[in-house]
N, C-alpha and C positions, 0 to 999 in steps of 0.2 A: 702874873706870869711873864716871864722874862726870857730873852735870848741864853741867859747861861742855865735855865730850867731845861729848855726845848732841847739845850745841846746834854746835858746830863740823859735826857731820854733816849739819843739817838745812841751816845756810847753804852749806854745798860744793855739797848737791843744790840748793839755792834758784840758786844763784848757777851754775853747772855750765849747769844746765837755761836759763836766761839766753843764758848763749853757744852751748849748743848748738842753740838754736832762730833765732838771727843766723846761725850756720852751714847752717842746712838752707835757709836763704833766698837766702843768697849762693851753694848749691851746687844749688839751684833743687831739693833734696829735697820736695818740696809733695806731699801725699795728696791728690788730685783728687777729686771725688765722682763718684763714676759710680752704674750702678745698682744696687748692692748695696752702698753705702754706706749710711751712719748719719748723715750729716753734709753737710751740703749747702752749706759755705765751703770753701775753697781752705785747707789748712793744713799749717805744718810740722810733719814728724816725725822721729822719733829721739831724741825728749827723755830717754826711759827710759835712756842710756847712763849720763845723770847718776845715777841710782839704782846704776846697776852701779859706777861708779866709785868712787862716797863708801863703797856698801855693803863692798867689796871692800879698799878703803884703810882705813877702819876696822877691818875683819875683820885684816888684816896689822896692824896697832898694834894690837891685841888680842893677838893671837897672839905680837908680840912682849915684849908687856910683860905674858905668863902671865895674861893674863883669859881666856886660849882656851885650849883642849886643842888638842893640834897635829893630835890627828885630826880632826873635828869641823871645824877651820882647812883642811885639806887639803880635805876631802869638800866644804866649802862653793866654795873657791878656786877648784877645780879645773873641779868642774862647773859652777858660775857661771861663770866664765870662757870655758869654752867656747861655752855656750850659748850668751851674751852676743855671740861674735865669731861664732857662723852666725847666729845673727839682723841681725847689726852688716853682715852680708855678702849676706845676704837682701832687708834696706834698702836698700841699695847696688846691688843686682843680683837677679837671680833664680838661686835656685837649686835644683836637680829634687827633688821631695817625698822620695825615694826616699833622695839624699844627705842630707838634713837627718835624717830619721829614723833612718840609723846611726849621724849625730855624736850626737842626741840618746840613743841608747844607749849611745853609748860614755861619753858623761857622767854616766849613771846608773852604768854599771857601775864607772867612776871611784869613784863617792860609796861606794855601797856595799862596796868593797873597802878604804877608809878608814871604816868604818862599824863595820865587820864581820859587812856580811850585812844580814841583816834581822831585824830582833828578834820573839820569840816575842810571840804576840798573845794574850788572852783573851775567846774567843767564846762568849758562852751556856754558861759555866760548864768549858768545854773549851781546853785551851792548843795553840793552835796553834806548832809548835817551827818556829825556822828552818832551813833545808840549802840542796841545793841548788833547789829547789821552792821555798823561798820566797823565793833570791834572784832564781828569776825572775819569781815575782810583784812585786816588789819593783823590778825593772826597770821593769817594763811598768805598776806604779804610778807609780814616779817621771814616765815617758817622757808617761802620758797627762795628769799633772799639769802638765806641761809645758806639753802642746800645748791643751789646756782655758783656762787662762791666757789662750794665745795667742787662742782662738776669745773668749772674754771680753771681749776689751779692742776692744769696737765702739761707746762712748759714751763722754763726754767725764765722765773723774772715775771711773769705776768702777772700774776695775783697779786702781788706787795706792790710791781708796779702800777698797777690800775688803784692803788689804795693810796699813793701817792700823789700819782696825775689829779683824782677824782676829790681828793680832798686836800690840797692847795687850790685847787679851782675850785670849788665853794669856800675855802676863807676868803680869797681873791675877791669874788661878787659879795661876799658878808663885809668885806671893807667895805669896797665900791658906794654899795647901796646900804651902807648905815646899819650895819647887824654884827657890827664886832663884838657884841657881847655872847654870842655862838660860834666864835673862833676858835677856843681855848680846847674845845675836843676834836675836832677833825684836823688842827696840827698838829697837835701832841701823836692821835694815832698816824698822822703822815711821817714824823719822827720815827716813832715805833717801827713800821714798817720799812722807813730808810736804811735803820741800823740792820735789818735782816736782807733785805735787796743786794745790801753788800757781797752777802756770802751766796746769794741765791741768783744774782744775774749771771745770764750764760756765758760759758757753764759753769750751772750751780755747782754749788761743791756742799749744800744743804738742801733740803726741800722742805717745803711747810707743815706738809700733812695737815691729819684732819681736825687736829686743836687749834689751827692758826686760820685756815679755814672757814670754818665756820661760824669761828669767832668773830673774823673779819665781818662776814655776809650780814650776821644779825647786830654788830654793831652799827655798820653802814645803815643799818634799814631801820635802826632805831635814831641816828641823828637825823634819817630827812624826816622823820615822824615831829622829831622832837623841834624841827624848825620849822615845820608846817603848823607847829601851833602859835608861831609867832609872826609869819605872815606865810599863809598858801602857796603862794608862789614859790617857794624856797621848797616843796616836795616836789614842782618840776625841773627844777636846777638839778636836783641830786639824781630823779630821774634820767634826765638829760647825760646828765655826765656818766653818769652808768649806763649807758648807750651799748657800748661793745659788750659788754658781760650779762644786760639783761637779752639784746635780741641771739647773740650767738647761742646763749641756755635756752632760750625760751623757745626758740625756730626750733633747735635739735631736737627739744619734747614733743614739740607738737607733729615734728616729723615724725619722731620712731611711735607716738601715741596713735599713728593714722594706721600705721606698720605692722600696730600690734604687739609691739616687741615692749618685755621685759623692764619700763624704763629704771626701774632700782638697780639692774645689774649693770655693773663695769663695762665703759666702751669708750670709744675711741675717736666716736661720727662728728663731734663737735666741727665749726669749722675753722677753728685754729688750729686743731689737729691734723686735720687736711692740709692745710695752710704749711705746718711745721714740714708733714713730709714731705711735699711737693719743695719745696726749697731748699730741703734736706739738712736743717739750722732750725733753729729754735729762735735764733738773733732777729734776724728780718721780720716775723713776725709779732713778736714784742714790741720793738721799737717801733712800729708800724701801728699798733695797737695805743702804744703814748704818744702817736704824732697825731693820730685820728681825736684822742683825746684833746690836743692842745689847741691843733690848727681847726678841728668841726665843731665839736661838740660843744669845749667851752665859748667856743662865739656865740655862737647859738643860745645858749643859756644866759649870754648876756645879754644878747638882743632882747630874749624874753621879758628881763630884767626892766633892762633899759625904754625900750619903745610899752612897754606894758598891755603885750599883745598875750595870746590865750594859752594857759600849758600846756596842754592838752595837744591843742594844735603844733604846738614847736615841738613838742617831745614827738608828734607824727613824723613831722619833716626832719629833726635828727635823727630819727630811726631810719627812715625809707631806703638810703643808700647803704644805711650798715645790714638791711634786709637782702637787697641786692648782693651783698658782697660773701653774704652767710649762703644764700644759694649757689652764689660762684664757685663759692667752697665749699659744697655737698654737705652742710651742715644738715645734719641728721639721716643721711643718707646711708646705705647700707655699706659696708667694708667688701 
């Protein structure tokens, strides 16, 4: 894998993303604003296929010309792919929460059966071993990384950006500390994602939607898998860096889950979305969201690295203030 590959990727998705936002115009696909919107112009979406597709074709020319392990190839293929086509179908149509979340299982259980499992973890000085207990953890990690993604991607830039930030900083420490041979898929998808960023930094003039989405969430959630079985450490790096995206979803659920409220149905309480109104821009917050990435998180994850202190513990202390900051901003809070 070479620099003029990496560049082939970004223009697929530059150029992909292009037509596919002429297509969602000519097929009257428009996200309307209503009120529980983020966005208040009339805008195409389903731009994130472009990501699936470059991501997906490159992963195949990998795989074929032995830059991939063909497991790692299957786990990424399979559940991408699926994911990618009930979101692609979502877009398109509606479809009942109930069915989307067995497909989204069956995709994780996909990955992890080309995986093999779930890798043993090191918590607080204790190894957690994998069975069958941790392949359902490991499920139901995959499945909520998925659907977090999905609730994520409610401003213009964030989601391709955070896929960006989050995946140059883990090749970054996979150089660092001797693990360049798990590089080749989290740049290729920081590519991917670049070539649509284009069209999608504020203001978009595409949006991701829910095949790009979710795509994203459960491949993320399948590479920290898939380097946690090469050294443990490397599932709290990825943890680490998905910092903003796991505690901003995760506060808001556990918020409106106390509330009582509905969490499958559409809203607004995240607290980037607060964030967005109160600033009245969608910009400040973004970029605020890849600074938090560059300048906190990835130190952090090196330090982990580096000083060979406990993940567990550094993913506490990366969180604590992005906890803080999700309360400032009435994450999960009522409208």
């Amino acid at each position: 894998m070479n620099f003029w590959f990496l560049l082939l990727v970004l223009l697929m998705s530059l150029l992909l993303t292009g037509l596919l936002r002429r297509y969602a115009i000519s097929r009257k696909l428009i996200d309307v604003p209503n009120a529980r919107s983020s966005h208040s112009v009339p805008t195409p979406r389903g731009g994130g296929v472009a990501i699936v597709v470059s991501f997906l074709g490159a992963l195949f020319i990998a795989w074929a010309s032995n830059w991939a392990d063909m497991l790692i190839a299957m786990a990424l293929l399979g559940s991408g792919a699926l994911t990618a086509l009930i979101g692609f179908m979502d877009d398109h149509g509606h479809i009942a929460a109930r069915w989307r979340l067995l497909g989204h299982f069956g995709a994780a259980a996909w990955s992890l059966y080309w995986l093999g499992g779930t890798p043993s973890l090191q918590i607080m000085g204790f190894i957690l071993e994998h069975g069958y207990v941790g392949a359902v953890l490991g499920a139901f990690y995959l499945v909520w990384m998925l659907n977090l993604y999905n609730f994520m991607d409610g401003i213009d830039g964030l989601a391709a950006g955070e896929v960006v930030c989050v995946c140059l900083g883990a090749s970054l420490i996979y150089t660092i500390f001797g693990f360049a041979p798990l590089i080749w898929a989290p740049i290729v998808l920081a590519m991917a994602a670049l070539g649509f960023l284009f069209w999608n930094f504020p203001p978009a003039r595409i949006f991701m939607g829910d095949a790009g989405s979710g795509f994203l969430g459960i491949i993320l959630g399948v590479l920290s898998l898939h380097a946690a079985w090469t050294d443990s450490r490397l599932f709290w790096v990825w943890a680490i860096l998905l910092g903003v995206f796991i505690v901003d979803a995760t506060l808001t659920l556990f918020r409106r889950l106390i509330r009582g409220e509905k969490v499958y149905e559409a809203h607004r309480s995240h607290a980037y979305q607060f964030a967005s109104r109160r600033y009245g821009k969608h910009l400040p917050v973004t970029i605020a969201a890849f600074l938090i990435n560059i300048f906190w998180l990835l130190p952090i994850a090196f330090c982990m690295m580096h000083f060979q202190l406990d993940g567990l513990a550094m993913t506490l202390v990366a969180y604590a203030p992005l906890v803080w900051l999700g309360v400032r901003f009435n994450a999960g809070q009522a409208e």
